[in-house]
C-alpha positions as CSV (number, residue, x, y, z in Angstrom):
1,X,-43.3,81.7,32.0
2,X,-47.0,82.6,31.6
3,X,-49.8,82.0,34.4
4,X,-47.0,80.7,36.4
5,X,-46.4,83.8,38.6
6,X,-42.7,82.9,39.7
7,X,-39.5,84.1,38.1
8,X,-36.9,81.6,37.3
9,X,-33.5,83.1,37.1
10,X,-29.9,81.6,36.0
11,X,-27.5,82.3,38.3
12,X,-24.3,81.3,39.8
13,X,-23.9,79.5,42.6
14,X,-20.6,79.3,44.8
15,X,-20.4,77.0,47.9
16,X,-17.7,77.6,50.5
17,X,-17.2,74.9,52.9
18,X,-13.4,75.2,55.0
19,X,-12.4,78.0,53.5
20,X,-12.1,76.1,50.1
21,X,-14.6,77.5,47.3
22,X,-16.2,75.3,45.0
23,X,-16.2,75.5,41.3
24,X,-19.1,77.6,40.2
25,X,-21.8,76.4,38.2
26,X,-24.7,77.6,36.4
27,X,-28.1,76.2,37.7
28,X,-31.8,77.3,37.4
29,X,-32.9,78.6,40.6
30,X,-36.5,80.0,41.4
31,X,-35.8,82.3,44.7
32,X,-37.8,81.5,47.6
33,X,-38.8,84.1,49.4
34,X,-38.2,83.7,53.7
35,X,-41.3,85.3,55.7
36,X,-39.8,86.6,58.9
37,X,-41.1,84.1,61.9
38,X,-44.4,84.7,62.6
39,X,-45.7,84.7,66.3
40,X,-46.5,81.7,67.6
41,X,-50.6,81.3,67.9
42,X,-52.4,81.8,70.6
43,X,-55.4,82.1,71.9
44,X,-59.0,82.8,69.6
45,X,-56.3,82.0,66.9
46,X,-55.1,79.1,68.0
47,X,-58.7,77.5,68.7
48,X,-59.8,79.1,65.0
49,X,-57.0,76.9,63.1
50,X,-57.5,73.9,65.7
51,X,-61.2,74.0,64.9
52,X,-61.1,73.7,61.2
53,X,-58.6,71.0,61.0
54,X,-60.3,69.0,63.3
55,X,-63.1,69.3,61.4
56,X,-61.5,68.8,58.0
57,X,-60.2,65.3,59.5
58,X,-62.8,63.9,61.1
59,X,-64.6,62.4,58.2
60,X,-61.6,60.7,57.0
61,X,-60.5,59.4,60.3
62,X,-63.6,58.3,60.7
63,X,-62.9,55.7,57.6
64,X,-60.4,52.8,57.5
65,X,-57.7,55.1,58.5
66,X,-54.9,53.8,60.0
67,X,-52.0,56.3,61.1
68,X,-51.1,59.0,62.8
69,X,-51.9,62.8,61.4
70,X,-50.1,66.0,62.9
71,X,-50.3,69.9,61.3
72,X,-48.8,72.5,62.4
73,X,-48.6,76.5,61.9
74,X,-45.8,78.9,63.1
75,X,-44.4,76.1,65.4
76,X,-47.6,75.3,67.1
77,X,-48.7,71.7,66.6
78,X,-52.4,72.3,65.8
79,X,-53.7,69.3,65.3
80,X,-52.3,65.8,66.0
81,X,-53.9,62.2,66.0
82,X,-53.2,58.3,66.1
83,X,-55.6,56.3,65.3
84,X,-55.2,52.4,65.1
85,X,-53.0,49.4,65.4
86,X,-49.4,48.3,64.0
87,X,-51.5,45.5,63.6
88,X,-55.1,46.6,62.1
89,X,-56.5,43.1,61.8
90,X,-55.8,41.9,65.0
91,X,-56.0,45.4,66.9
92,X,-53.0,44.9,69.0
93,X,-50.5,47.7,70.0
94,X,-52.1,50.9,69.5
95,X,-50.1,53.4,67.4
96,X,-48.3,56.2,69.3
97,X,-46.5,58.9,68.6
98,X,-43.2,56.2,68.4
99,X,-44.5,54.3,66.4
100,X,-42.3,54.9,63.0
101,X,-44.2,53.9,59.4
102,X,-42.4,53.3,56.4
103,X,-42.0,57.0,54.4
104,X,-41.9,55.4,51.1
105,X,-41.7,58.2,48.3
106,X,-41.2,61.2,51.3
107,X,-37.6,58.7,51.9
108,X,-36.3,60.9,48.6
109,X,-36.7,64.2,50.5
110,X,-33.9,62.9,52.7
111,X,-31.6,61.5,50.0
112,X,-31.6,64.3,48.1
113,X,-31.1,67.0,51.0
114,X,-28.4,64.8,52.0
115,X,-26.4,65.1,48.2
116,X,-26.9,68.4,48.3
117,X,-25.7,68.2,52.1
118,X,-22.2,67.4,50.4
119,X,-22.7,69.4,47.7
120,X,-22.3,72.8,50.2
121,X,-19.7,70.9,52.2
122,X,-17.8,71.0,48.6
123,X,-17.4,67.2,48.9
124,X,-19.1,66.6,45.5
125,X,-20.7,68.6,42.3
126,X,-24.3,67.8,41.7
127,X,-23.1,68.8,38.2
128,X,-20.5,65.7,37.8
129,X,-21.4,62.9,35.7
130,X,-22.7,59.6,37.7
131,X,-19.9,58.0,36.8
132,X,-17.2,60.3,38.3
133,X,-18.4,58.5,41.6
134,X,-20.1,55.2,40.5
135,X,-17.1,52.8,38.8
136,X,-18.4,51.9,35.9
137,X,-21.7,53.5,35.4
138,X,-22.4,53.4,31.5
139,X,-23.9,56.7,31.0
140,X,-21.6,60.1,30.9
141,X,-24.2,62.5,30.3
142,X,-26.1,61.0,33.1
143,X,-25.4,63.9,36.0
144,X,-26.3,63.7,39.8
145,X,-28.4,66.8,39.1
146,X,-30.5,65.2,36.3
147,X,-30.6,61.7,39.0
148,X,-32.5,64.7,41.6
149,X,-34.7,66.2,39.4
150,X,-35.5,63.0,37.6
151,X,-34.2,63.7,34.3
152,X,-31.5,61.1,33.8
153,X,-33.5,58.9,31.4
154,X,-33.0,56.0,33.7
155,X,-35.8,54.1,33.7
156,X,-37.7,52.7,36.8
157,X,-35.4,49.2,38.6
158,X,-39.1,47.9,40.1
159,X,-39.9,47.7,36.0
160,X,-36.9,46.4,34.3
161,X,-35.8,43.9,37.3
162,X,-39.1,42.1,37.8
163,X,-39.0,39.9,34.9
164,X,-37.3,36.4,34.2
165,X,-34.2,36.3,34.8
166,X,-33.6,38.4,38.2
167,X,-33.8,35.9,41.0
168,X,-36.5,37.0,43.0
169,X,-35.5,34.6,45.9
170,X,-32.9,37.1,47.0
171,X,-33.2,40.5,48.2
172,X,-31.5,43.3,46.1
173,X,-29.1,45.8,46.9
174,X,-28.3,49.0,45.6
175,X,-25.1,47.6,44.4
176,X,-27.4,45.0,42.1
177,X,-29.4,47.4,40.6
178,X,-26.0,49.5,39.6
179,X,-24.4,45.8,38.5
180,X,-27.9,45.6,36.4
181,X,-27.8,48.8,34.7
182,X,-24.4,47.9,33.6
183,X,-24.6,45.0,32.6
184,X,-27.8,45.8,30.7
185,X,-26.6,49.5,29.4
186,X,-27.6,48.8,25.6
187,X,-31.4,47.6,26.6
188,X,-33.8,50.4,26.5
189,X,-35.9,49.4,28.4
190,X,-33.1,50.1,31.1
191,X,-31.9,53.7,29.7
192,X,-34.2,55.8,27.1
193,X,-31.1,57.0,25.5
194,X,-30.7,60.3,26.3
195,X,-30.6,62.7,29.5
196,X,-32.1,65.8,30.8
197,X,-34.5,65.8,27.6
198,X,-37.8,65.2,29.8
199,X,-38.8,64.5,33.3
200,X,-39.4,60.6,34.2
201,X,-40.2,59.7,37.6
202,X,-38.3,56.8,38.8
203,X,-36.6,55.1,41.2
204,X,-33.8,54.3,40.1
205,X,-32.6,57.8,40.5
206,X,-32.5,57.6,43.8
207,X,-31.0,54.4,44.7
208,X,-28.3,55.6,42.7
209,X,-28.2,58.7,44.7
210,X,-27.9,56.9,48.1
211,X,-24.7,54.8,47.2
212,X,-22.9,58.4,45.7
213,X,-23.2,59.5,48.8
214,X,-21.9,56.0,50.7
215,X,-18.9,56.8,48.2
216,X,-18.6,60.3,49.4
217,X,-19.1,60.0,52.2
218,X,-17.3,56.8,53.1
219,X,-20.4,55.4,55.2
220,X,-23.1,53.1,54.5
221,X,-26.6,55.6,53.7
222,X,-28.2,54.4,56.8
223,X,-25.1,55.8,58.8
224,X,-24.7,59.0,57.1
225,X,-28.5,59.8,57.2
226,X,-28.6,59.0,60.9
227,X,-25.1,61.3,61.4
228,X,-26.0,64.2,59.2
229,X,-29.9,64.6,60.3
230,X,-31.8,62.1,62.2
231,X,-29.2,62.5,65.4
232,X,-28.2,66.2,65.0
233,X,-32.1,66.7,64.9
234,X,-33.4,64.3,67.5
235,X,-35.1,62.1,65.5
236,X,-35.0,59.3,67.8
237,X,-37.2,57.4,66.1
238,X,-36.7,57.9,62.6
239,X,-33.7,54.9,60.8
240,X,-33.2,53.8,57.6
241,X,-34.6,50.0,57.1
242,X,-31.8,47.4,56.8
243,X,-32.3,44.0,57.5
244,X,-31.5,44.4,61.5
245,X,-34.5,46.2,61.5
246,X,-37.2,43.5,60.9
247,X,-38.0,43.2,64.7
248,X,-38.6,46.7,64.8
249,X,-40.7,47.9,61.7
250,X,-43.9,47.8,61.1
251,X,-45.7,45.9,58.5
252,X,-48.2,47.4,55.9
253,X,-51.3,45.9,54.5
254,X,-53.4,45.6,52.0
255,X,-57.0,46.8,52.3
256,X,-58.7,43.9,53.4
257,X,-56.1,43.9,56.0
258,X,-53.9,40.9,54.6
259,X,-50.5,41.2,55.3
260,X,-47.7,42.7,52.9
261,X,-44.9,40.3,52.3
262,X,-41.0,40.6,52.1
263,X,-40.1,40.7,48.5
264,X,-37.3,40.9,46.2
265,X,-37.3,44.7,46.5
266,X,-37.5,45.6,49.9
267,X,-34.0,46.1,51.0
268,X,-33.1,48.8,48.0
269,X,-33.1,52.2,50.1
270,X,-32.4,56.1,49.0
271,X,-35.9,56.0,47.1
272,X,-37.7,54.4,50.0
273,X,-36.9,52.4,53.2
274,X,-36.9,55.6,55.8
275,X,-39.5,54.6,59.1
276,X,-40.7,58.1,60.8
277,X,-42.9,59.3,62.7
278,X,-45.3,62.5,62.5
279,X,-43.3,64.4,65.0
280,X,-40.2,63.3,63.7
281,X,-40.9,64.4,60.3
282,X,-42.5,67.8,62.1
283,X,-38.9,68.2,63.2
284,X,-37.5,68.0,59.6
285,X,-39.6,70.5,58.4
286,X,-38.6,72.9,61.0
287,X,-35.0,72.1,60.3
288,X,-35.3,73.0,56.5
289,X,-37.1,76.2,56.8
290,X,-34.9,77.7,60.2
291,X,-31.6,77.5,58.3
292,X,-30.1,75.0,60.7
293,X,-28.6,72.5,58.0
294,X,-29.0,74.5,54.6
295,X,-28.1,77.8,53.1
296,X,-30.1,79.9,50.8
297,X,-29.0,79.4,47.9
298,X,-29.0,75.6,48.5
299,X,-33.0,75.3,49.7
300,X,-33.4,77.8,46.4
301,X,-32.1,75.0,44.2
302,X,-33.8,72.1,45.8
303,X,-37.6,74.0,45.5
304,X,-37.0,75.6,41.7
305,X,-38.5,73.6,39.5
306,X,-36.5,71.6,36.2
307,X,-39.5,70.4,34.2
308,X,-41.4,73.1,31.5
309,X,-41.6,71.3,28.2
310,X,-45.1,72.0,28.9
311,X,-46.7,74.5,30.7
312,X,-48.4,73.9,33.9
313,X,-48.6,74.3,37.7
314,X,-46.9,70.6,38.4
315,X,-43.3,70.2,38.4
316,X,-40.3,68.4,40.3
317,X,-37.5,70.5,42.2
318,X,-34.4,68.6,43.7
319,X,-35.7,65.6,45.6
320,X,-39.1,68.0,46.1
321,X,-43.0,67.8,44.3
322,X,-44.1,71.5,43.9
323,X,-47.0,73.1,42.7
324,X,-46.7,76.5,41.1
325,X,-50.3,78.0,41.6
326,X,-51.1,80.5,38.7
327,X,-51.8,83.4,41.9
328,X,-48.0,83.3,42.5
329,X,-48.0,80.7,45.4
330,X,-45.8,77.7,45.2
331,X,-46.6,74.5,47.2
332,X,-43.9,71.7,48.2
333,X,-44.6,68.5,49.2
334,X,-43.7,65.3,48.3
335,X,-46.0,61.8,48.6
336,X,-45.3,58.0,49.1
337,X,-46.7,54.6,48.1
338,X,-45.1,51.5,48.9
339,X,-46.7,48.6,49.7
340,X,-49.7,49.2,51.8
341,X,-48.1,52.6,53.2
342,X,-49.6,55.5,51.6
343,X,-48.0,59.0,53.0
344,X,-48.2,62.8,52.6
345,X,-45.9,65.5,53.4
346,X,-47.7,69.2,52.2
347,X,-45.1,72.4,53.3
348,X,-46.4,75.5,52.8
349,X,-43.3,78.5,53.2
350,X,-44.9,81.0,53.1
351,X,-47.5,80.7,55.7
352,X,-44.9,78.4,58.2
353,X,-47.7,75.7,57.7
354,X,-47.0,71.4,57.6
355,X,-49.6,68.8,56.8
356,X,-47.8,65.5,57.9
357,X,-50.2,62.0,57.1
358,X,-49.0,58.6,57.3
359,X,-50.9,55.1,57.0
360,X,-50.0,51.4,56.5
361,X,-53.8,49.9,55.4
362,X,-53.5,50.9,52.2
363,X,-55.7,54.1,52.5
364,X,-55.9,55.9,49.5
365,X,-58.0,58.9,50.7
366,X,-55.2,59.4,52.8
367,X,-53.7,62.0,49.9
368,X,-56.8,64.0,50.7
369,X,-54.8,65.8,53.2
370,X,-53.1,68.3,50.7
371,X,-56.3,69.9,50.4
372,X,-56.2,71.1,54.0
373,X,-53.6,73.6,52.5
374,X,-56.3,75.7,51.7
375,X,-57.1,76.7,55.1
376,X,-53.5,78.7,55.6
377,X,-53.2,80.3,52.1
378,X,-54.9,79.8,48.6
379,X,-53.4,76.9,47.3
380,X,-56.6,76.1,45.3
381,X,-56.5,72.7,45.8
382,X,-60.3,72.1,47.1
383,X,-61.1,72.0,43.8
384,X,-58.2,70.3,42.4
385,X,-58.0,66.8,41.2
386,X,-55.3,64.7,42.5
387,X,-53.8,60.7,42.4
388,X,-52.2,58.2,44.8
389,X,-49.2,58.1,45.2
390,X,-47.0,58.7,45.5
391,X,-49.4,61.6,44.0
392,X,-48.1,60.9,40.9
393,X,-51.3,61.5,38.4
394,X,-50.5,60.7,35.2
395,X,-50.3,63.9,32.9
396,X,-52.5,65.8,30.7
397,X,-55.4,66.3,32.8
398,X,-53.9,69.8,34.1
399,X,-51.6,70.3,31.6
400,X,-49.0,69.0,33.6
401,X,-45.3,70.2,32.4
402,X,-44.4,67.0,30.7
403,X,-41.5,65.3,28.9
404,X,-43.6,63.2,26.3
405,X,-47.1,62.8,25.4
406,X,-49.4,62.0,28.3
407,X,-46.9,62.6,31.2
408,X,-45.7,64.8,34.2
409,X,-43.9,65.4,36.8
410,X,-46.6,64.2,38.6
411,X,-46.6,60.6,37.1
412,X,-45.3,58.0,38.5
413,X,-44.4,56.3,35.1
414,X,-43.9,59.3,33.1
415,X,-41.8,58.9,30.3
416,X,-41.8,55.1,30.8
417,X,-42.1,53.5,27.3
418,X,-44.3,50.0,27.1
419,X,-41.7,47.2,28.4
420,X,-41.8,44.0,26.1
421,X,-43.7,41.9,28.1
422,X,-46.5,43.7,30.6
423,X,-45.7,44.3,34.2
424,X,-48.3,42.0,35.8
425,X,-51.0,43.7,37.7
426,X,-49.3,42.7,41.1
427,X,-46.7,45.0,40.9
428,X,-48.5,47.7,39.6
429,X,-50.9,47.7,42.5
430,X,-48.7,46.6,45.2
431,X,-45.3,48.2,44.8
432,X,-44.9,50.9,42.4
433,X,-45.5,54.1,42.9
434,X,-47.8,56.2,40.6
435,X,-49.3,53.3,38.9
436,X,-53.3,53.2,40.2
437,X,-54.7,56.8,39.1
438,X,-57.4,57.5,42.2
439,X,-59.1,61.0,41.6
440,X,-61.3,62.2,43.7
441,X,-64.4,64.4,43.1
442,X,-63.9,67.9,42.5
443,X,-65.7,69.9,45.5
444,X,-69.1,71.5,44.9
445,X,-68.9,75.2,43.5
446,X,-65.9,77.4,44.3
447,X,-65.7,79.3,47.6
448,X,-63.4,81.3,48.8
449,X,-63.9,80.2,52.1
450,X,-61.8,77.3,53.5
451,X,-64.6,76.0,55.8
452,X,-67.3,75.4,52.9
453,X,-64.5,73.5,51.2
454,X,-63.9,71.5,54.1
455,X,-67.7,70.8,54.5
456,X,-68.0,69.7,51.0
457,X,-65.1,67.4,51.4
458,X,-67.0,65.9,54.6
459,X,-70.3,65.1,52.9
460,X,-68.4,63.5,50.1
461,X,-66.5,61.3,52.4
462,X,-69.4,60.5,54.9
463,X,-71.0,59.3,51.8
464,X,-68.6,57.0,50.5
465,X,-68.1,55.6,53.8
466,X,-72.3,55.0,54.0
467,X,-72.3,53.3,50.7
């Protein structure tokens, strides 16, 4: 690949789990290469990289923000905030570092890492056909692979279920939307026909994802997630939403602080429905990187990337939103948008570095905290445009790998063809991720210098937030 700077190689890739060794397979994996731990900072250090966050986040705490913020290098929390209410209308209950918000979009990190969790356990092949484990799925080339790495064709359930028809008076479970797809299998609008020709973001994917591994596994999602990671990790306050939950969670609303409602959607999990908190994700990070639940070769294929009909720096891995920087760097992170909950989740291996930033109030400048990658490596994202959320920009404007014209990896609806009748504005603006494209100025000229960046960024804020 050209002014990609990464090699992508084809090898093959054997799991043993109990002394039984899986078929092999051939998958495309981009080796990531493991720093040895760096020394935890201290000191001058320490106050250097404290310094320049906090002054990176003031200006956009100081907006409508409402969340909680934590970064963190070489397993020193740097920086870590809470700002607001559960409620921010009424300014009751302050937020803590408890208090769990609904991942949205960041939820897929956890499905996916927990197929591939059974994958090296040799309890599955992400290389099977869906329908090996889902009775009746309609699709045999769709794979659980090409479900991961969005290629599966499938289009996206918030589209094809909110029309006439689909009672909206009763919430949906996973199992409906599989019923749906079956009973609808000859409807394009459903299936585009073919898989693993292009990447389309969607959904579906991953609701599909999180009852394989209830078959697998022979427990409900919200079990196995909180078996296989939240408990092992001490993620006491991270669950999976189920309807139990409603005295628990906490709402999301919409920019003038009205009050998200319960809809038809809510209850579908494995692409959303996941409540954490910054620490607790901080925790997750630290668990993927010190090779406490993953081997190599695993984490390998989860971060290579699956999309390059186009060249470009975007692309998706395995449950996993990466940037390929043309100087050879690679960037994971993954973002979320549901409802009023707007979330970021920016890794950077090579430097040991996490940006975790998670809001209910609809905040859209929220997504602005990727750029703070720039201060541990050069990530060039200070002068990089970017999109809500669930960061999914629609494609073209840099040259995005694609699968048709006008889309990414990045987009939210890439790949989605026009549905017979519009989707009304409502969903579009309160539910689906990747739909409302936000970019936000470019920063004045180049520096190489993470601190003029950062002070750019703070004029442009205060500004906004004046006018």
């Amino acid at each position: 690949m050209k002014g990609i700077g990464f090699l992508v190689l084809s090898v093959t890739l054997m799991v043993v789990s109990c002394g039984q060794a899986q078929p092999s397979k051939t998958v495309q994996l981009d080796t990531v290469t493991t720093a040895a731990p760096a020394p935890a900072l201290t000191g001058p250090e320490l106050e250097h990289y404290t310094s320049l966050t906090s002054h990176f986040f003031d200006p956009i705490l100081g907006g409508r923000f409402n969340g909680s913020v934590l970064v963190a290098k070489n397993g020193v929390i740097i920086y870590e905030h809470y700002k607001g209410f559960r409620n921010p209308t009424r300014k009751k209950d302050s937020l803590t570092d408890h208090t769990a918000f609904h991942l949205a979009s960041i939820s897929k990190t956890f499905t996916a890492m927990g197929t591939l969790k059974l994958w090296q356990d040799g309890k599955l092949d992400i290389h099977d056909s869906v329908g090996k484990y889902l009775q009746g799925f309609p699709f045999p080339t769709v794979t659980i692979q090409s479900l991961l790495n969005h290629r599966s064709g499938l289009h996206n359930y918030v589209h094809f279920m909110d029309k006439p028809g689909v009672n909206k008076h009763v919430l949906l479970s996973n199992a409906d939307v599989l019923q749906y797809i079956i009973n609808h299998a000859r409807e394009r609008e459903v299936f585009s026909g073919y898989a693993n020709r292009h990447f389309e973001y969607s959904n579906t994917n991953y609701a599909l994802l999180a009852l394989i591994i209830e078959k697998v596994s022979g427990l409900p999602y919200p079990d196995f997630m909180a078996r296989t990671f939240f408990q092992p990790l001490q993620m006491q306050d991270t669950y999976v939403y189920t309807a139990t939950d409603s005295g628990r969670s906490m709402d999301s609303y919409y920019q003038n602080g009205r009050q998200f409602r319960m809809e038809f959607l809510d209850q579908v999990y494995g692409d959303k429905n996941i409540y954490s908190t910054v620490r607790d994700m901080y925790k997750w990070d630290q668990a993927l990187r010190n090779g406490q639940l993953f081997t190599k070769g695993v984490l390998d294929s989860a971060y290579a990337g699956y999309s390059f009909e186009k060249p470009g720096q975007r692309n998706y891995g395995l449950g996993w939103r990466m940037l390929f920087i043309p100087n050879g760097k690679k960037l994971i992170y993954h973002n979320g948008w549901w409802h009023g909950n707007r979330t970021v989740f920016v890794r950077m291996l090579d430097e040991n570095a996490t940006i975790i930033a998670l809001s209910n109030n609809d905040y859209k400048n929220v997504y602005s905290a990727k750029r703070l990658a720039d201060l541990f490596g050069d990530y060039r994202q200070g002068n990089e445009s970017f999109d809500d959320e669930g960061g999914e920009p629609t494609a073209g404007a840099s040259g995005s790998p694609g699968s048709v014209a006008g889309t990414s990896p990045d987009s939210g609806t890439a790949g989605e063809p026009p549905a017979p009748k519009p989707v009304a504005k409502k969903v579009a603006h309160t539910r689906t991720a990747g739909h409302v494209r936000h970019v936000v100025k470019k920063a004045p000229a180049r520096t190489s210098h993470p601190v003029a960046v950062h002070t750019a960024k703070k004029k442009v804020v205060q500004k906004k937030k004046v006018s």
